[in-house]
DSSP file (Angstrom, degrees, kcal/mol; ACC not computed):
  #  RESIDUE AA STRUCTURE BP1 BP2  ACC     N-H-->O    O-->H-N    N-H-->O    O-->H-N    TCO  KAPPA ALPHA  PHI   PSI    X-CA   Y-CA   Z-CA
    1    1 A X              0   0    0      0, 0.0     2,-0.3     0, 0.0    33,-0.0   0.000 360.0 360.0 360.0 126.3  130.7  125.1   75.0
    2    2 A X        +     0   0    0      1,-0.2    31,-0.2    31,-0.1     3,-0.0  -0.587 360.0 176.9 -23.1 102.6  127.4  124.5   73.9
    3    3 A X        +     0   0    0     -2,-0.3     2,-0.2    29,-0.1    -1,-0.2   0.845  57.9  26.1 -91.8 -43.9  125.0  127.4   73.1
    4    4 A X        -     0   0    0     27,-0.0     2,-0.2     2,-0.0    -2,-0.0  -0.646  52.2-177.6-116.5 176.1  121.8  126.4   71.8
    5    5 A X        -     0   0    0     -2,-0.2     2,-0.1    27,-0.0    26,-0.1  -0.625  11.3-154.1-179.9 121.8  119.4  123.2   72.0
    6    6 A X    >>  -     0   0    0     -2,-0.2     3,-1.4     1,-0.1     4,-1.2  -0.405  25.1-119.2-104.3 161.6  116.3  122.5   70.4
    7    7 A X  H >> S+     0   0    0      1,-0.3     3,-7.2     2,-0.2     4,-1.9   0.972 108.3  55.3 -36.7 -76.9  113.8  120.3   71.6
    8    8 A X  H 34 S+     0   0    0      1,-0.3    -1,-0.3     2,-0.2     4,-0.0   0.176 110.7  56.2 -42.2   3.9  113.5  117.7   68.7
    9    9 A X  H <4 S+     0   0    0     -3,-1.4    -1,-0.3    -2,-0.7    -2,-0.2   0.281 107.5  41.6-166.9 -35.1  117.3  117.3   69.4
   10   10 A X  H XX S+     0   0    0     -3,-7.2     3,-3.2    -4,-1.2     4,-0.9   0.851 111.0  56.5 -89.9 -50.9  117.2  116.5   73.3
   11   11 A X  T 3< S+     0   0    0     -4,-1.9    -2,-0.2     1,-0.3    -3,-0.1   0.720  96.5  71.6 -77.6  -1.3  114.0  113.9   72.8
   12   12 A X  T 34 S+     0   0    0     -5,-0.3    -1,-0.3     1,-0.1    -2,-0.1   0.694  98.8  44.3 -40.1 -26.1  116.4  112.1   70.3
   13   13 A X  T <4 S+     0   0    0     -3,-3.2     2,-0.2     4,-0.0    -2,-0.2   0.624  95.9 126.4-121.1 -24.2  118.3  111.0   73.1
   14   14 A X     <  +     0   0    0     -4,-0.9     2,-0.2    13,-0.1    13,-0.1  -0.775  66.2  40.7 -78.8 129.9  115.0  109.9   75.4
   15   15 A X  S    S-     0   0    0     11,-0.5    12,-0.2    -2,-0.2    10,-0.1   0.731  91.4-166.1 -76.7-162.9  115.0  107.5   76.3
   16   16 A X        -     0   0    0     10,-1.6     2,-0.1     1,-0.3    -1,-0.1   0.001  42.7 -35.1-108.3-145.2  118.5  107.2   77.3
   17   17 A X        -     0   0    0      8,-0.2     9,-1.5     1,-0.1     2,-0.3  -0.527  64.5-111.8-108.0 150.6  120.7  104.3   78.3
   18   18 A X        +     0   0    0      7,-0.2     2,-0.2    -2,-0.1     5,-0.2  -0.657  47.8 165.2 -93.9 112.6  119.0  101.3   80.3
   19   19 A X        -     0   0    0      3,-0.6     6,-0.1    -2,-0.3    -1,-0.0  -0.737  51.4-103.2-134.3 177.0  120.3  101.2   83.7
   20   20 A X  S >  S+     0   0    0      1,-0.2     3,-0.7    -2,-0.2    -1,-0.1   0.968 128.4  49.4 -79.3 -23.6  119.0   99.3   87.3
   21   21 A X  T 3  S+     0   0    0      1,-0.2    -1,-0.2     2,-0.1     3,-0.1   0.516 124.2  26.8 -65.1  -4.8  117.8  102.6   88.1
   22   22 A X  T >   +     0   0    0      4,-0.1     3,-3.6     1,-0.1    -3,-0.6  -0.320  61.7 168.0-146.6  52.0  116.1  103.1   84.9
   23   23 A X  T <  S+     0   0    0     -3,-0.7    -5,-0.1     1,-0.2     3,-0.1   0.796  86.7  50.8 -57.6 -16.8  115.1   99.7   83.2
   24   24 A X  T 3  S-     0   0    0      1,-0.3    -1,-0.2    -3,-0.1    -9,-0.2   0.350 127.2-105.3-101.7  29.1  112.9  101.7   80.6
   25   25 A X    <   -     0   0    0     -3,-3.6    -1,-0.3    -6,-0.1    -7,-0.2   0.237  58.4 -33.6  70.9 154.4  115.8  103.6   80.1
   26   26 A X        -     0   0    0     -9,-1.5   -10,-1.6     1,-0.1   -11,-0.5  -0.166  40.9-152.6 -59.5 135.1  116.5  107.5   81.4
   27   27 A X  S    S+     0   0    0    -12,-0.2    16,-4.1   -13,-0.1     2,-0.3   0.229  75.2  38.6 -89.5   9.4  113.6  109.5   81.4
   28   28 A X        -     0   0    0     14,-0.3     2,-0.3   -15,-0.1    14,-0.2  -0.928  58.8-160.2-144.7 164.1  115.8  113.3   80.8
   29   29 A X        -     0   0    0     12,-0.5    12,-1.3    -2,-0.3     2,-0.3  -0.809  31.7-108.0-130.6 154.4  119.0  114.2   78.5
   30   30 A X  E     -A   40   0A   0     -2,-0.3    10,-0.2    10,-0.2     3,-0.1  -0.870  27.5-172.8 -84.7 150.2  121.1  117.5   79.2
   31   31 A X  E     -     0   0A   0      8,-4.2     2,-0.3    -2,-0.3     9,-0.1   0.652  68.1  -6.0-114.4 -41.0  120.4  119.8   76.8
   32   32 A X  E     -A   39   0A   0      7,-0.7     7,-2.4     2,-0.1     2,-0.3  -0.998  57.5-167.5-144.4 162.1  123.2  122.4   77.9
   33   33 A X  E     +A   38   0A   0     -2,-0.3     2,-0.3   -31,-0.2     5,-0.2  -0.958   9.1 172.6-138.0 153.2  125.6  122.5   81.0
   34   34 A X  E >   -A   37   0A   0      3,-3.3     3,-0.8     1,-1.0    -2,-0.1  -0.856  65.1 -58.0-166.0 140.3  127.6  125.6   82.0
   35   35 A X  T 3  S-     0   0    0      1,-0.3    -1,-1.0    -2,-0.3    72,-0.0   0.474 125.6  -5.5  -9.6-112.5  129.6  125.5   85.3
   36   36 A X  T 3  S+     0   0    0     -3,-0.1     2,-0.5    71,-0.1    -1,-0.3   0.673 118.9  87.2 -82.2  12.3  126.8  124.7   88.2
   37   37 A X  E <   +A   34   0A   0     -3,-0.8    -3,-3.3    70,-0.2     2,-0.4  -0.768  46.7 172.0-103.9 137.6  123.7  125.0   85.8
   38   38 A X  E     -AB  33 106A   0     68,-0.5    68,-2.8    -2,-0.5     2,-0.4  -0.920  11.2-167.8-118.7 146.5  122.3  121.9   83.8
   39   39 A X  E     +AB  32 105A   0     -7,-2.4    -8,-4.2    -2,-0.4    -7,-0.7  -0.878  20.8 172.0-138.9 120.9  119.0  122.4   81.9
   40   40 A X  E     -AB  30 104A   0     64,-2.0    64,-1.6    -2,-0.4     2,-0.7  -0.857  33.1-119.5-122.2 170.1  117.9  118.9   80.8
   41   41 A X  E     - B   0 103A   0    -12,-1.3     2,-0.9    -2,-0.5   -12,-0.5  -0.780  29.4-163.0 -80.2 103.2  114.6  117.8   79.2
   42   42 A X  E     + B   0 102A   0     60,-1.8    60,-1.0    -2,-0.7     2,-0.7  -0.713  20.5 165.4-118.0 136.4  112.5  115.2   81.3
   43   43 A X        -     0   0    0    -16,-4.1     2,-0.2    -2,-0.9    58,-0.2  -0.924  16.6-170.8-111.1 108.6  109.6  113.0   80.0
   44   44 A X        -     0   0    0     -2,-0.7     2,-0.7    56,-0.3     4,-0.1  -0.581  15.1-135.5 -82.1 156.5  109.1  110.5   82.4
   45   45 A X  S    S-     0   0    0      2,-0.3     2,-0.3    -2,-0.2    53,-0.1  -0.695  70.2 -15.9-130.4 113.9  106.6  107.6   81.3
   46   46 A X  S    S-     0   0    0     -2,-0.7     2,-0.3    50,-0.1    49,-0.2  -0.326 129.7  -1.6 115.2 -59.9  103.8  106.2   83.6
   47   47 A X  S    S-     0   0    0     -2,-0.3     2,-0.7    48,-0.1    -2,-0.3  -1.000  72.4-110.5-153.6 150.7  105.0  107.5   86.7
   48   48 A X        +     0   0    0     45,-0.8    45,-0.1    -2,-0.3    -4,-0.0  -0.812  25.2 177.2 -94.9 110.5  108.0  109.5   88.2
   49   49 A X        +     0   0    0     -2,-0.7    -1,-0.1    43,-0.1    43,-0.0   0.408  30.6 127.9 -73.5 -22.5  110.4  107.9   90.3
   50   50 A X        -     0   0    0      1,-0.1     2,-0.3     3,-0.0    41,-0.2  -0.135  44.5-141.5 -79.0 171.9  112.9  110.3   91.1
   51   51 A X        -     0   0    0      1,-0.2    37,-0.1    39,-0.1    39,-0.1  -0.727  47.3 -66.0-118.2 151.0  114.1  111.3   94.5
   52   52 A X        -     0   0    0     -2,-0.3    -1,-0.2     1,-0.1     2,-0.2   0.216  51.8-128.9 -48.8 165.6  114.9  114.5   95.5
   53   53 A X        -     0   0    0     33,-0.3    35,-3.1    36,-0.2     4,-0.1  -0.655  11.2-125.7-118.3 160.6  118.0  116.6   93.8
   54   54 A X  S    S+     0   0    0     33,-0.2    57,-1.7    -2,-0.2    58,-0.8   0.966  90.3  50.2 -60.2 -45.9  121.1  118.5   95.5
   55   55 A X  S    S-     0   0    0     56,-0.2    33,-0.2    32,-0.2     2,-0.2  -0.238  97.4 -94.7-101.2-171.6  120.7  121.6   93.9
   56   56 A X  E     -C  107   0A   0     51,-1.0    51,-0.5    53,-0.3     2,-0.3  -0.659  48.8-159.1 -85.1 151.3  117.5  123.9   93.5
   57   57 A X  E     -CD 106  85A   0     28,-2.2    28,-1.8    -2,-0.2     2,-0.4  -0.947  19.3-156.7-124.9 160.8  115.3  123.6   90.0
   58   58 A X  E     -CD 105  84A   0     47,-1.1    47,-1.2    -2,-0.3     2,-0.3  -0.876   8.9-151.1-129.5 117.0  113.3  125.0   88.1
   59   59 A X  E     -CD 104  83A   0     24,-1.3    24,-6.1    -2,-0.4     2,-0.5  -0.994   4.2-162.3-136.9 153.9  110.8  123.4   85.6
   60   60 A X  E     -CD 103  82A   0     43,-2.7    43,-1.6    -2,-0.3     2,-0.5  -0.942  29.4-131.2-106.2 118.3  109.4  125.0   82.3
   61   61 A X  E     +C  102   0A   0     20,-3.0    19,-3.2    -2,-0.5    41,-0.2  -0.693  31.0 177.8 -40.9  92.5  106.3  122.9   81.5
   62   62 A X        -     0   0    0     39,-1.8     2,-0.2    -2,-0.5    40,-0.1   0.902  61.7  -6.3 -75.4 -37.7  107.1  122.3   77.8
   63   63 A X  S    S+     0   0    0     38,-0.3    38,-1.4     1,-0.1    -1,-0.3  -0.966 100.8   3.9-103.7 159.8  103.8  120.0   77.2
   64   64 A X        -     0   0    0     36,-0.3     2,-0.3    -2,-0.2    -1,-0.1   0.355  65.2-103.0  72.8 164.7  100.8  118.4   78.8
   65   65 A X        +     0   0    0     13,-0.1    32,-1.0    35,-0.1     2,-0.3  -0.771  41.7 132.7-145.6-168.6   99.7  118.5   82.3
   66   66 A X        -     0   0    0     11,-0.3    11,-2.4    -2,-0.3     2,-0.2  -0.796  59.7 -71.1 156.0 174.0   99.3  116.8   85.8
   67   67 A X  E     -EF  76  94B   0     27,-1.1    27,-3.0     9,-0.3     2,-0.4  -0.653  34.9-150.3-117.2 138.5   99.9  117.9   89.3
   68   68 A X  E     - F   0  93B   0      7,-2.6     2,-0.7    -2,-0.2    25,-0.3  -0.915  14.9-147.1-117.8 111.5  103.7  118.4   90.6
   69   69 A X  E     - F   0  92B   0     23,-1.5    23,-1.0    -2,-0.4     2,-0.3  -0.609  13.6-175.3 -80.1 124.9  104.2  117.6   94.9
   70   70 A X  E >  S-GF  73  91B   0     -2,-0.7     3,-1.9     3,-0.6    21,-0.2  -0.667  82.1 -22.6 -93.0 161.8  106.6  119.7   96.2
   71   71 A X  T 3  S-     0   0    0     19,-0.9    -1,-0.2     1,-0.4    20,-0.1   0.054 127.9 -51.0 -13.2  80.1  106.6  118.1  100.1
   72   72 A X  T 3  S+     0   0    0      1,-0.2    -1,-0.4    -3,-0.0     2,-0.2   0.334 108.7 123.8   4.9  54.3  103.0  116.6   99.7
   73   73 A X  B <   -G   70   0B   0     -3,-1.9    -3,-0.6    -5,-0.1     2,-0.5  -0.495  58.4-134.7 -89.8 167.9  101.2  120.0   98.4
   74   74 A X        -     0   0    0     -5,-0.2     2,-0.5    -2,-0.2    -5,-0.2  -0.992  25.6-178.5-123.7 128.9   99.7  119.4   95.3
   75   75 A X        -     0   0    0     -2,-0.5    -7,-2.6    -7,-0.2     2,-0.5  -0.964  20.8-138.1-135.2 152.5  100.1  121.9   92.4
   76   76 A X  B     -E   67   0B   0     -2,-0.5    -9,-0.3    -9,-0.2     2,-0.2  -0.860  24.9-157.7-112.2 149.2   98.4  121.3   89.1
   77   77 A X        +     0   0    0    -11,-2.4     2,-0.5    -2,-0.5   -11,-0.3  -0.573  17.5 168.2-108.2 148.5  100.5  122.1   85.9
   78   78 A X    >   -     0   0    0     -2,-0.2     3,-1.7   -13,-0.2   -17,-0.3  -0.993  51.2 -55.1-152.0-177.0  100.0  122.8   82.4
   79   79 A X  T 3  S+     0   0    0     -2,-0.5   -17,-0.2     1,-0.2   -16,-0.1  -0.171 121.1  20.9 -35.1 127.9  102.0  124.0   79.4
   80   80 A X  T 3  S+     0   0    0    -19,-3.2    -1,-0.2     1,-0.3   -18,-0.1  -0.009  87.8 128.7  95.1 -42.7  103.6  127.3   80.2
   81   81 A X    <   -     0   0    0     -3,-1.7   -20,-3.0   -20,-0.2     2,-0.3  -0.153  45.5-154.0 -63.6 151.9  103.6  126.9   83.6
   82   82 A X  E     -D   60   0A   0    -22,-0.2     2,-0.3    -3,-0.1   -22,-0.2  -0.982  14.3-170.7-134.6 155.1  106.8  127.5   85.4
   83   83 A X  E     -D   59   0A   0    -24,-6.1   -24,-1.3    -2,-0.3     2,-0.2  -0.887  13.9-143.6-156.2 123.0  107.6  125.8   88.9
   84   84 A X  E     -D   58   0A   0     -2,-0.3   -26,-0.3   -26,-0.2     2,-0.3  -0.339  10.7-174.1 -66.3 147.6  110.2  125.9   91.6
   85   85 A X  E     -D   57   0A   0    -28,-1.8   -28,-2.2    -2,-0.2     3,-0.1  -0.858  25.4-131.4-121.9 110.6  111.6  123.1   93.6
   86   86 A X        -     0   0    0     -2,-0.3     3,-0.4   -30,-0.2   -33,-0.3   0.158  37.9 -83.5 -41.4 174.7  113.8  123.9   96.3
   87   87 A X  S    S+     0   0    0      1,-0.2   -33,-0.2    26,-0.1   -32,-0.2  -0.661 120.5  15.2 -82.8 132.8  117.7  121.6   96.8
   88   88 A X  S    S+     0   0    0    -35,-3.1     2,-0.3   -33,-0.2    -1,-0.2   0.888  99.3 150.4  82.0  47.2  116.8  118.2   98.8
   89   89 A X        -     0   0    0     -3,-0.4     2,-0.5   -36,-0.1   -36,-0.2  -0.571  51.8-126.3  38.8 125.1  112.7  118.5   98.2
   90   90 A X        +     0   0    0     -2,-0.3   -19,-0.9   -38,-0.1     2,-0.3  -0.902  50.8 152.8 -46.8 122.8  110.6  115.9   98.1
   91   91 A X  E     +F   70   0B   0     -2,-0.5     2,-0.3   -41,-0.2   -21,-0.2  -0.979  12.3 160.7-165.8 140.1  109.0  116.5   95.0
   92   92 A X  E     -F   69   0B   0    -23,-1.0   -23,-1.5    -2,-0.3     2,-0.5  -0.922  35.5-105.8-164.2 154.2  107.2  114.0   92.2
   93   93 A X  E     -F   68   0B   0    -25,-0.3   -45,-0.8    -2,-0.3     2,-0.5  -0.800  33.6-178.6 -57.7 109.2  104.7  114.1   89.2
   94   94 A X  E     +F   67   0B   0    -27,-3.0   -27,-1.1    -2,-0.5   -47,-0.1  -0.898  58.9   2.8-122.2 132.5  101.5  112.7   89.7
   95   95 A X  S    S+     0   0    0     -2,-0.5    -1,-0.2   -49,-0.2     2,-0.1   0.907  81.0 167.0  93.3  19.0   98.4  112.3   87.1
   96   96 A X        -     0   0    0    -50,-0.2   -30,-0.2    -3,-0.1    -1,-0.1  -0.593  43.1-110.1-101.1 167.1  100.3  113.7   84.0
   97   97 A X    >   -     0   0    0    -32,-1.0     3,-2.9     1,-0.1   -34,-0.1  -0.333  31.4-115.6 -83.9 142.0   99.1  113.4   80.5
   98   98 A X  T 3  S+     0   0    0      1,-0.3    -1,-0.1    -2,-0.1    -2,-0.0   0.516 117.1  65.9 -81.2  18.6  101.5  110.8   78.3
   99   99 A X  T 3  S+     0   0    0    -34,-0.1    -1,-0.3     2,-0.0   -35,-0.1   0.674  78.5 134.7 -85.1 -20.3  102.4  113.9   76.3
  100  100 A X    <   +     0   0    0     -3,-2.9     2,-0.4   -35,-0.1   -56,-0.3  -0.072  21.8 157.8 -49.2 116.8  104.1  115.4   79.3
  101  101 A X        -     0   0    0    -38,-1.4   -39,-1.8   -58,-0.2     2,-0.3  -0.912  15.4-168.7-138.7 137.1  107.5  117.1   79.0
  102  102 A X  E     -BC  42  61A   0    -60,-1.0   -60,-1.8    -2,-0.4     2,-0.3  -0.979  26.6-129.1-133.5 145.4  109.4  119.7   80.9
  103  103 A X  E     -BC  41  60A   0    -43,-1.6   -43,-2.7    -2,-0.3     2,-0.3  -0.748  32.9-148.8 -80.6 155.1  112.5  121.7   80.4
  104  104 A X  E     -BC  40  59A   0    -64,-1.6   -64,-2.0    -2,-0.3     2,-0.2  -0.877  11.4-165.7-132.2  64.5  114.5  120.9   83.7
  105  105 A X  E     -BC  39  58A   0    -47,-1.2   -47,-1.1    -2,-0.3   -66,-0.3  -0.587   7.3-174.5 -84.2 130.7  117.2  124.2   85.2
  106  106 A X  E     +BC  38  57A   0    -68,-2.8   -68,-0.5    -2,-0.2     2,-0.2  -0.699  16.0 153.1-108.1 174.9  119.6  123.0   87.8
  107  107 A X  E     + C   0  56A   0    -51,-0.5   -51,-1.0     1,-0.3   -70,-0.2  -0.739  26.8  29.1 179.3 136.2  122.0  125.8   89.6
  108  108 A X  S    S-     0   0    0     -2,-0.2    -1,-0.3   -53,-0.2     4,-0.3   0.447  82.0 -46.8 113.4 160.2  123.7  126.7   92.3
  109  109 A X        -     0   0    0      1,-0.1   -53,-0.3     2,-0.1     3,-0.3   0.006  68.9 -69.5 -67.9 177.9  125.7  124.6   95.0
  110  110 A X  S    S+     0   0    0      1,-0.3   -55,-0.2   -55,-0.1    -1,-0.1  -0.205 121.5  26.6 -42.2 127.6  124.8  121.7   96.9
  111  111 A X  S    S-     0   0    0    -57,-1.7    -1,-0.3    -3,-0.1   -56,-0.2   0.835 119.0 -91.8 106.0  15.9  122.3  122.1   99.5
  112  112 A X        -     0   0    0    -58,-0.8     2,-0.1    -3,-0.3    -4,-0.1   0.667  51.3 -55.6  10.5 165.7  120.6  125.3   97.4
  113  113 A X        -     0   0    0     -6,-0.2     2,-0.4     1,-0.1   -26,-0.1  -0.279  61.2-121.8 -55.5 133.7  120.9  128.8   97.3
  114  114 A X              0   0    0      1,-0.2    -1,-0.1    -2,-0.1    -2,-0.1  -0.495 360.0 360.0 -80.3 140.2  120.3  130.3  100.8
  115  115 A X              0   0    0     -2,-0.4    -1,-0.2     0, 0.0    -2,-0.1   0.517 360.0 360.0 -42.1 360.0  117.4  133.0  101.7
């Protein structure tokens, strides 16, 4: 099992392999995995595409900033900042700076953690 993971070490791996879902290649790596938690790194570039995820996340703002919509609210980001999104969310990056990076925590079963 993996214990540590440094940045420079995940954005080696960005992008990642060229898929139809991903022609400019994968916008994230995992950086460690440990039963239902991933933490991966994601840079997306231009715009963010993804669709909402099974489990709940977390994101660490590593650089740059932009607005994240959780189910259209708008929240504006920077460096530092840290920001939930519930499991099965609509939820997307808009506006962010082409420095932008986030560390990424996944957890807990499908469907998120219950209240």
């Amino acid at each position: 099992m993996k214990n540590k993971a440094t940045v420079e070490e995940v954005l080696s791996h960005i992008p990642g392999p060229i898929t139809a879902e991903w022609p400019l290649g994968e916008p994230f790596a995992v950086a460690l995995s440990h039963g239902t938690m991933s933490v991966e790194y994601y840079s997306p570039l231009g715009h963010d595409p993804q669709t909402p995820h099974e489990q709940d996340e977390v994101y660490f703002i590593h650089r740059g900033i932009g607005k994240l919509v959780i189910n259209g609210a708008h929240h504006s980001f920077k460096a530092g900042d840290c920001l939930f999104v519930p499991a099965n969310v609509s939820h997307r990056f808009e506006n962010f700076s082409d420095d932008f990076g986030a560390w990424v925590v996944f957890w807990g079963p499908k469907g998120g953690e219950k209240a």
